[in-house]
C-alpha positions in Angstrom: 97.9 -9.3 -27.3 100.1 -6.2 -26.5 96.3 -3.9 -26.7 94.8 -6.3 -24.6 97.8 -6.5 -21.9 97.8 -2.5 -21.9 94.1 -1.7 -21.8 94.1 -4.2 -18.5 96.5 -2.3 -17.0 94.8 0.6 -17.6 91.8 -0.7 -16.2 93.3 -2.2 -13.1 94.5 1.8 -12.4 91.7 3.3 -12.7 89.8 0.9 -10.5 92.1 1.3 -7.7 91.7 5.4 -8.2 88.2 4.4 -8.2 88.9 2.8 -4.7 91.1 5.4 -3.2 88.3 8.3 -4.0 86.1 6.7 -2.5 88.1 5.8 0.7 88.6 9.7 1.0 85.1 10.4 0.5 84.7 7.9 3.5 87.1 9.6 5.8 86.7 13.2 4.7 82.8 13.6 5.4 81.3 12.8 9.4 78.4 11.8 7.5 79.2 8.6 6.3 82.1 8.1 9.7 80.5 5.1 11.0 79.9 3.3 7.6 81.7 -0.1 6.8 84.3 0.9 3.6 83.0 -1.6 1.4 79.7 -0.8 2.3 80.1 2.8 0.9 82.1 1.2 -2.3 79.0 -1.0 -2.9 76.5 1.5 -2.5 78.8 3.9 -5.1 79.0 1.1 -7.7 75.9 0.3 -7.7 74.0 3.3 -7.6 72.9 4.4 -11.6 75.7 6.8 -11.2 78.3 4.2 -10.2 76.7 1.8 -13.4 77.7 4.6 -16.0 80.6 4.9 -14.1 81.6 1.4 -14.6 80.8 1.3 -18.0 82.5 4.4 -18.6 86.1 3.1 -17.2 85.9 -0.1 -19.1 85.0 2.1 -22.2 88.1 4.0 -21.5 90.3 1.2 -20.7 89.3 0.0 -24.0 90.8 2.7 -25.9 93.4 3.7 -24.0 95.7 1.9 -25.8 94.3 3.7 -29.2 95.1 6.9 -28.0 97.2 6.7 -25.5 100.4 5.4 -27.3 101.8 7.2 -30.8 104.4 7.6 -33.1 106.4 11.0 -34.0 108.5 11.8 -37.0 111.4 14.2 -36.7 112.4 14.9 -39.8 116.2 15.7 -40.6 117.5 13.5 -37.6 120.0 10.8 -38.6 120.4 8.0 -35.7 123.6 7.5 -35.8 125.0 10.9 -36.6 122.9 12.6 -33.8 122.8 9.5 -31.4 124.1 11.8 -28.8 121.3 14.5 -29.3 119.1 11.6 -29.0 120.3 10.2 -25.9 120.9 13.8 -24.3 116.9 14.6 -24.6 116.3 11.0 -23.4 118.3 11.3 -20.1 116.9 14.6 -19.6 113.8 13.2 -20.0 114.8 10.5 -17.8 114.8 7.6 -20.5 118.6 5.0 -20.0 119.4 3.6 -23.3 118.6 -0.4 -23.4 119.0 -1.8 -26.6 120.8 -0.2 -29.7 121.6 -1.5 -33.2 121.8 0.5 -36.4 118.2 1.2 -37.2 117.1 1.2 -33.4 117.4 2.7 -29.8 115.3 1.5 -27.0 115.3 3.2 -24.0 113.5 3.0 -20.5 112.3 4.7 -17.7 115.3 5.3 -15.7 113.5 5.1 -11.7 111.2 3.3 -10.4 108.8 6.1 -9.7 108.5 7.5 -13.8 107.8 3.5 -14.6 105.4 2.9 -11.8 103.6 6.3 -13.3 103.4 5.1 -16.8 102.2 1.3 -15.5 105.5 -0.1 -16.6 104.7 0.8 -20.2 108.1 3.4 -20.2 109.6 2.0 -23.5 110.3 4.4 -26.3 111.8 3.1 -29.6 114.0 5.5 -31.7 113.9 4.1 -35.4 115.4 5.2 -38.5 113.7 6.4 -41.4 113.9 7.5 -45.1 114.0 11.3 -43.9 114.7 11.0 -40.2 113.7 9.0 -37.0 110.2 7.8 -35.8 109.8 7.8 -31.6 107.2 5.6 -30.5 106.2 4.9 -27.5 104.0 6.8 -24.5 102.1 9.8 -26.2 103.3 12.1 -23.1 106.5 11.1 -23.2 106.9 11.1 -26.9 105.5 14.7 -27.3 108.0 15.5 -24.5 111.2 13.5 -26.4 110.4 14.9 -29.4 109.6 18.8 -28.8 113.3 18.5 -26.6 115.0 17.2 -29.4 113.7 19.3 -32.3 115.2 22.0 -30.0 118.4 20.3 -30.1 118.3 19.6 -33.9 118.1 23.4 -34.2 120.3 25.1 -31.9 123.5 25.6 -32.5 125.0 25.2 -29.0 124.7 21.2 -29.0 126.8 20.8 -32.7 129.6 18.5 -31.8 
C-alpha cells in the first residue's frame, strides 16, 4: 500500500510540473498570447508527443518508489554509543529526532519547505545492525546522511 501511496504522489507532482511548464510556455511566447490555458494544455496532451509523454510520467511514477527510496549500511556505527554523531549529521541535515528506542531513530524533516520538497515522504529510520546501523529512507537524503556521518565516524574532532 505504502508503493502505491508514494508512486501517486509522485505522479500527482509531476502533473502539476507538467501544468506549470506549460503555463510558462503560454505566457512566455506572443504566439500563443491570445489562447485559452486549457486550450494549449489540451492541445499539449494530446498531441503524439504529449501521449508519450503521458505514458512516460505514469511509467515513472510507477517506479519511483523502486528507485527512489534505499537503504545504507555504515558499518562500525553503534546506535547508542554514537547516538550523538547520528543526530549531529541529522540536524545538519535538517532531520528532528521523532521516535527513539534501542534498536531505532526516526527522524523528520525539520521545516516545512524540505518536507513539502520531498512530498511529505521526509522519514529516515536509523536501525541497528549486526555490524553497524542501516539508514533508510529518501535516496538523496540518505546518501547525504550517510556520506556526513561516515565523516564523523572518522574524524577525530567529534570523539566525545
Amino acid at each position: 500500500m505504502r508503493y502505491l501511496i508514494r508512486s501517486l504522489k509522485y505522479f500527482l507532482f509531476l502533473c502539476v510540473l507538467l501544468l506549470a511548464l506549460v503555463w510558462v510556455m503560454t505566457i512566455s511566447y506572443p504566439e500563443v498570447a491570445g489562447i485559452d490555458y486549457w486550450t494549449m494544455v489540451r492541445a499539449q496532451l494530446f498531441s503524439k508527443e504529449g501521449i508519450w509523454l503521458s505514458v512516460g510520467v505514469v511509467l515513472l511514477a510507477a517506479a519511483y518508489p523502486r528507485f527512489g527510496f534505499m537503504s545504507s549500511r555504515i558499518a562500525g556505527c553503534q546506535l547508542q554509543r554514537d547516538a550523538l554523531r547520528i543526530d549531529n549529521a541529522m540536524m545538519v541535515s535538517g532531520f528532528k529526532l521523532i521516535d527513539e528506542s534501542e534498536t531505532r531513530r526516526v527522524y523528520r524533516a525539520a521545516g516545512p519547505v524540505l518536507r513539502l520538497s520531498m512530498l511529505f515522504e521526509d522519514k529516515i529510520e536509523v536501525t541497528t545492525e549486526e555490524d553497524g546501523v542501516a539508514i533508510t529512507g529518501l535516496r538523496r537524503q540518505v546518501v547525504r546522511i550517510a556520506i556526513r556521518l561516515q565523516g564523523y565516524m572518522h574524524n577525530s574532532r567529534f570523539d566525545e
